[in-house]
N, C-alpha and C positions, 0 to 999 in steps of 0.2 A: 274434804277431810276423809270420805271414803275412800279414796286413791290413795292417800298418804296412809290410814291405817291398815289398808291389802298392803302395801308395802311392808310396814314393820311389822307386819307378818310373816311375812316369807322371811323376810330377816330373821327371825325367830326359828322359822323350823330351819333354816341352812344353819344355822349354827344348833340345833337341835340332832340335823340330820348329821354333821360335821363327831358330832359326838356320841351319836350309836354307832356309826362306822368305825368309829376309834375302839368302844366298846366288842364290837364282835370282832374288831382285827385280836383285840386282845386274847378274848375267848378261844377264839380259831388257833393262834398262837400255845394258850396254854393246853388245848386238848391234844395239839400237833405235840407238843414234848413231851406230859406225860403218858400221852401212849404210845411214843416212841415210834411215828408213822413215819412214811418212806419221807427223808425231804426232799424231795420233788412236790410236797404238799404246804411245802411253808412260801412257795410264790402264791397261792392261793390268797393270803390277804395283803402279800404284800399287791397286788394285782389289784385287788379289791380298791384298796388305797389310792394308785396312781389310777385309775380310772375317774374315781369320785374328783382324786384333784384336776384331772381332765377336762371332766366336765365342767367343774365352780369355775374354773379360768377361761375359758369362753366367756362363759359370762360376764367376767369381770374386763371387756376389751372396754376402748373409745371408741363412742361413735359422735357425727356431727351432725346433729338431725335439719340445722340452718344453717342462717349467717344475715347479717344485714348490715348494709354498705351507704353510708349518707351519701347521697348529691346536696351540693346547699343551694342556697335559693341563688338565683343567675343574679341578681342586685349585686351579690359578693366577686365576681368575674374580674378576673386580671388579664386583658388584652396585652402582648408584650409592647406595643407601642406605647400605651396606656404607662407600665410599669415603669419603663425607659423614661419617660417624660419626667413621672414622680418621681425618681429617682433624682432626676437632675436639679428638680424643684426643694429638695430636704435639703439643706445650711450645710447637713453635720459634714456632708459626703462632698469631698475635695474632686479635684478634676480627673485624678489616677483613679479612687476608686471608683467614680461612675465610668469610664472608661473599662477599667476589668469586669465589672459586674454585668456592664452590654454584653463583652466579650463572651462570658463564660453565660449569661441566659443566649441569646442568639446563638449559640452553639449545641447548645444543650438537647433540642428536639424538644424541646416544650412548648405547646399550641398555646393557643388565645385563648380557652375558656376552663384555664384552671382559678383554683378560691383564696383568698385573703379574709382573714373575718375582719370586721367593719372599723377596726382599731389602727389598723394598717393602713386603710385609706384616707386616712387623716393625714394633714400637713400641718407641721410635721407628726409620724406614727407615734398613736399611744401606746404605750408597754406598760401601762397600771395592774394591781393587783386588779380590781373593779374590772378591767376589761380582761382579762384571762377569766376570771370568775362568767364574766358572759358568754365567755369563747366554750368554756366547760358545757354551760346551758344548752347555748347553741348545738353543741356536738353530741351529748350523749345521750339527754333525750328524745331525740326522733330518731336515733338510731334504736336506739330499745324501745321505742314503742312500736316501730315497723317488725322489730325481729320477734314480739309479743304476738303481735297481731298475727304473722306468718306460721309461727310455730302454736299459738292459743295454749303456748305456756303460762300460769298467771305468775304473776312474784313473789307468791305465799310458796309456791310450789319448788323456786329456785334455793340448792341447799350450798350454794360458794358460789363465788362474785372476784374475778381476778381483773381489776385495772390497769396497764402500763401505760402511761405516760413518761416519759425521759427526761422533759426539762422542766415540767411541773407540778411538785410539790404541795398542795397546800393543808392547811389544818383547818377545820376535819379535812379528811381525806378524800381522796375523788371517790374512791367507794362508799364512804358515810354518804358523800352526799346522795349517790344513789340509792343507797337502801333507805334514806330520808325522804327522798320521792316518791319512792315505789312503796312504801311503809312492808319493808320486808319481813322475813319473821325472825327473830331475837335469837335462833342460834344459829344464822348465816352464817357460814365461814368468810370472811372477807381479807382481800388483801391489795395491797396499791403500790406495783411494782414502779421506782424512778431510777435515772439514771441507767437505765439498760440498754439504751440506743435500739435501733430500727431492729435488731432480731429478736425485741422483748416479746414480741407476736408467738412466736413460741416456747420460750419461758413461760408464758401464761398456761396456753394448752399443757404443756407439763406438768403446773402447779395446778391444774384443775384433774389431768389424767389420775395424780398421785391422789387425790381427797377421794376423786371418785371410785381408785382402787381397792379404797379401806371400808365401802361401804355396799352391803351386801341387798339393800334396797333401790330398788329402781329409784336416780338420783340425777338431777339436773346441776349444770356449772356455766355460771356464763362466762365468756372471756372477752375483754374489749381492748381493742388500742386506738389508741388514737396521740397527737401531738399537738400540744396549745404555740402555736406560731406566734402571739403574744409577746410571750415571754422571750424566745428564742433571736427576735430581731436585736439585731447588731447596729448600733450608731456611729461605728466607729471610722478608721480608715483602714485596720491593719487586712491587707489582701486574705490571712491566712481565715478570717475569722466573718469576710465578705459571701463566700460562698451560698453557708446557711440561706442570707438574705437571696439567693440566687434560687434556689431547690425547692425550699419547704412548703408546702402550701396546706389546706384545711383538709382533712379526712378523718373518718373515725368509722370503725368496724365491731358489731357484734356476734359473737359465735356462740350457738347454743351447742353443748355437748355432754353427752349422758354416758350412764355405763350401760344401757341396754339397746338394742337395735329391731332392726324388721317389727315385728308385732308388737313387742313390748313398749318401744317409743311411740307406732303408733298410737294406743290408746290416748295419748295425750298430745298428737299432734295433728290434729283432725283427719284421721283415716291415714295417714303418710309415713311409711319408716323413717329412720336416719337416711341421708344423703351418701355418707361416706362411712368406711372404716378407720381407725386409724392404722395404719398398717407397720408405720415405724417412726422414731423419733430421735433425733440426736444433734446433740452440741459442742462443740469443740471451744476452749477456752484459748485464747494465744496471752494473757496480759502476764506471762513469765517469763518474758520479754521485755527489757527496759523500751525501746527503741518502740516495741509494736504498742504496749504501754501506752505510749506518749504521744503515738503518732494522730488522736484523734483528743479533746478533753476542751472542758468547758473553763477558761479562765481571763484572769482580768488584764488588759495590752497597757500600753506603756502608760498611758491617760486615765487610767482607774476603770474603764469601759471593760462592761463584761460580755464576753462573748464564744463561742463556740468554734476554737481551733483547728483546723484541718492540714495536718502536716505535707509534705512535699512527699515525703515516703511511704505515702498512705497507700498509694497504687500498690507498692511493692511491698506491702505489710500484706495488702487484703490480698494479692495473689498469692504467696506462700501459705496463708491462713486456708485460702481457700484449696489449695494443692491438700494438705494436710486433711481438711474435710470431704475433699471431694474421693479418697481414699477410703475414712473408714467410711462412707457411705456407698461405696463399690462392695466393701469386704459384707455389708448387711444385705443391700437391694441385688446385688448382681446376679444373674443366672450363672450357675456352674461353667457352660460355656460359652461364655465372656470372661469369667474369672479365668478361665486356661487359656484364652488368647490373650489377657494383658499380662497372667505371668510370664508366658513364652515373648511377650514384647518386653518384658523387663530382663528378661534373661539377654534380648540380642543387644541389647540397651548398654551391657553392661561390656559382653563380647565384643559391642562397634567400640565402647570404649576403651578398651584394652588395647586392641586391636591400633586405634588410634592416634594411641600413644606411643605406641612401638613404632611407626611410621611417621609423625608428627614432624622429625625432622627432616625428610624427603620430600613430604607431598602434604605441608599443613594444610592445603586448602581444601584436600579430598577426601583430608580426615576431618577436618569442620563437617566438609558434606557430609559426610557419611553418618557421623553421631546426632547431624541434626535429623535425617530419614530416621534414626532413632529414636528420636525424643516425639516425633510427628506421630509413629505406632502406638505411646505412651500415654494413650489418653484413653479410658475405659468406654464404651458404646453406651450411656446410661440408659440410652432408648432401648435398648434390649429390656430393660423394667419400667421403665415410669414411659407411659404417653403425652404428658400433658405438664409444662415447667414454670413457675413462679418465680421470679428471678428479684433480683433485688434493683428497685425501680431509683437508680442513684445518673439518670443521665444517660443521652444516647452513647455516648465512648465507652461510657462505666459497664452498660449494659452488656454491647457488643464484645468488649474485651473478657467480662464474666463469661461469656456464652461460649468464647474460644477455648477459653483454660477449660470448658469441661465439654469439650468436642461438639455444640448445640449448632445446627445450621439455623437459617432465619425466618425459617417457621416457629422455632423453636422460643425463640426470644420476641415473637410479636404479640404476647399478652402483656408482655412485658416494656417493650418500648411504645406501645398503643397506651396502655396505661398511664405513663409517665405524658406522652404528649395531651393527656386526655387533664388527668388529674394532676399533675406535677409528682415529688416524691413527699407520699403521707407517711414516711417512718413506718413502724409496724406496721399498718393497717395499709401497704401497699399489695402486702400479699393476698390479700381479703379481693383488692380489688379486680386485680386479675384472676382470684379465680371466679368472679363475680363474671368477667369478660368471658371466659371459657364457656362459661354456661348460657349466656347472652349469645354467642355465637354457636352453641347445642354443639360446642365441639365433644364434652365429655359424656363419652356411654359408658353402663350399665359393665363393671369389671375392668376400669383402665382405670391408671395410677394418676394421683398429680402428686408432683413433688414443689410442696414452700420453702424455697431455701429465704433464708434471713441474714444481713451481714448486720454487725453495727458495733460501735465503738466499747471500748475492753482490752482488745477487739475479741469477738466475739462472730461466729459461723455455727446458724441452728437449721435442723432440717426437719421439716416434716411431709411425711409420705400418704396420703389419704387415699385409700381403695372406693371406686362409686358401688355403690350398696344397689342402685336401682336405677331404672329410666326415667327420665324429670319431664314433669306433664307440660305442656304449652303454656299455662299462664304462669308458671313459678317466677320466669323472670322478669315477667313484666312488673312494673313498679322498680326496678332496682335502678342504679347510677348509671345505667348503659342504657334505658330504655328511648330514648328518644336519640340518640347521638349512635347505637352498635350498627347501623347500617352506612355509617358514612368510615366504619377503621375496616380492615385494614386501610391505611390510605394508599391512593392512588398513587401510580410511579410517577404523576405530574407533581403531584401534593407532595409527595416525598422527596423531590429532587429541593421541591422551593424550602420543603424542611432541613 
């Protein structure tokens, strides 16, 4: 209670201090007029002012002083021979659909020691209320209490609680139940985002950045995601709707994130700054678009079976989505000069096509070439800002093909297909996991960027940008989901070939 009443303390005098600075601007103001001084004396408060606002907004950034990432117990393991076999053993599943469903997991780059919770492995799989409810248990308790234990935040201490989940819903809410657990304190901000698909991961951080920018005390916000597979399994036959049952597997992630950093967070995080800053944030909406709309939605197939949709034009939704975002995220992160080398490529872009056209009926073939050399320049160097990329963990093609559209070579994207063959795809809480991997692999130092990009259905492209605050001691990441298994990724070119 000592900590929390030095807090609304300082709260007090910043709005104490916010209001003598108003007061003497005023003063300063009215002696400047009526003694009629040179005005070259009335930037004096105006100065005064934007200095003081200066100052309070530093203070008011993000920072992310954890994070904690479940492994479940290896009992829950799905070997893909294992999966294939069950597969053929469930009634519901006709000969086509086990046939697509080999297809598209044997293709996918997904290893043998991703999780199922204990509902799935049943023949045939249970999808009860009761067993989601377990799935909840299972996932978000030992993730918050490993991210308690690392950051020796207590739960009395925490002032907003943001849950995303997508496909489950229940009453009370996934937040109640946590503050039921943790006997939180009674004016928690709490909220329990559904239906936002795999980019909800940062829609959360947003809806926690916004609570914590309105409050002028040192203040904690947790943000979790994770996805109950439970609920999400498909009985069905229709292909569009099989995939799901192909992807999704168990994960769930906690973020702890404050509005104060270096010193001020450590006092409460045993001797430790924040980790990261946040340094940018942004989201692109496409759902004003019939087509892009539609191209992803959770609905019932011809048999009354409910299930989770996956259109044919999905690719060609989420690249143009992505084209779109990976733009205004050029025009925020980019360096000046990157920004003059892709306008000067958008300008010859425009020049080959003109150009192109006026010759189109001579030599179409040289004007093909020529606009496609164009389109090749057309892609911004992100690496010029961000060192380190979180990609959206939807499949080895899905990956690969993300990584093209935004110029990344195959450094670039192996947190990201590591993860995915490690974990499968956890929806939001995929991003958690790679950067879980990054640090596991001490790739991120002290001033380099990661950038969380997030895709998911709306559709829906969220970015976020975290600066490292500081250098990460040796044991930080032991204990996490990579600690017995980060010495066997990247995998070997033998391992990869048989992948």
């Amino acid at each position: 209670m000592e900590i929390a009443h030095k807090d609304y303390l300082l709260s007090s005098l910043l709005q104490l201090l916010n209001l003598l600075t108003l007061l003497v601007c005023l003063s300063i103001e009215t002696f400047i007029f009526v003694h009629k001084c040179n005005p070259w004396y009335h930037l004096l408060p105006i100065s005064l002012t934007l200095l003081l606002r200066r100052a309070l907004a530093t203070r008011k950034q993000t920072y992310l002083l954890d994070f904690s990432c479940l492994k479940p117990p290896r009992r829950y393991r799905v070997p893909i021979a294992g999966l294939l076999e069950h597969l053929s053993l469930i009634n519901c599943f006709d000969a086509d659909s086990v046939a697509f469903m080999t297809k598209v997991i044997t293709s996918s780059g997904m290893g043998n020691e991703t999780y199922f919770p204990p509902s799935l492995h049943y023949i045939p799989p249970s999808a009860t209320h009761l067993d989601a409810m377990r799935e909840v248990h299972m996932l978000l308790f030992p993730t918050l209490d490993d991210l308690f234990a690392k950051t020796r935040v207590r739960p009395l201490d925490v002032d907003a609680l943001v849950i995303n989940c997508s496909g489950f819903c229940p009453s009370p809410s996934l937040s109640a139940i946590v503050v039921n657990r943790y006997g939180m304190r009674h004016d928690i901000r709490s909220f329990n985002l559904s239906g936002m698909g795999c980019s909800a991961g940062v829609v959360g951080v947003d809806v926690a950045r916004t609570l914590l920018s309105n409050i002028n005390r040192r203040s904690y916000a947790i943000v979790m995601s994770t996805e109950i597979v439970s609920t999400g399994w498909y009985n069905g036959t229709d292909p569009r709707k099989l995939v799901l049952n192909c992807f999704f597997r168990m994960g769930c992630s906690a973020a702890l994130v404050t509005n104060r950093g270096n010193k001020a967070a450590a006092g409460a995080a045993g001797g430790r700054p924040a980790k990261y800053r946040l340094a940018r944030l942004l989201r692109t909406h496409g759902a004003q678009e019939d087509r892009a709309y539609r191209s992803a939605s959770r609905e019932e197939d011809a048999e009354g079976i409910t299930g989770f949709s996956v259109e044919r034009d999905l690719m060609r939704v989420a690249a143009e989505l992505l084209r779109r975002h990976a733009a205004a995220v050029a025009v925020s992160i980019l360096p000046w000069h990157e920004k003059l080398r892709y306008a000067a490529a958008y300008l010859r872009k425009k020049a080959g096509r003109s150009s192109a056209c006026g010759r189109s009926e001579q030599a179409p073939a040289a004007a093909a070439a020529a606009f496609s050399a164009a389109a090749e320049d057309l892609v911004p160097d992100f690496r010029a800002a961000v060192n380190h990329f979180c990609l959206p963990a939807s499949g080895k093609p899905m990956i690969k093909k993300m990584a093209a559209g935004l110029g990344l070579r195959e450094a670039e994207m192996e947190a990201a297909l590591m993860t995915f063959h490690r974990f499968g795809n956890q929806s939001s809480a995929s991003m958690w996991y790679q950067l879980a991997y990054l640090e596991a692999k001490k790739r991120v130092k002290k001033g380099e960027r990661v950038w969380q990009l997030g895709m998911g259905s709306g559709p829906k492209a969220n970015t976020l940008v975290w600066e490292c605050c500081r250098r990460f001691h040796k044991d930080e990441a032991a204990g996490g989901p990579w600690s017995d298994t980060i010495n066997r990724y990247p995998l070997s070119p033998a391992a990869e070939r048989d992948w």
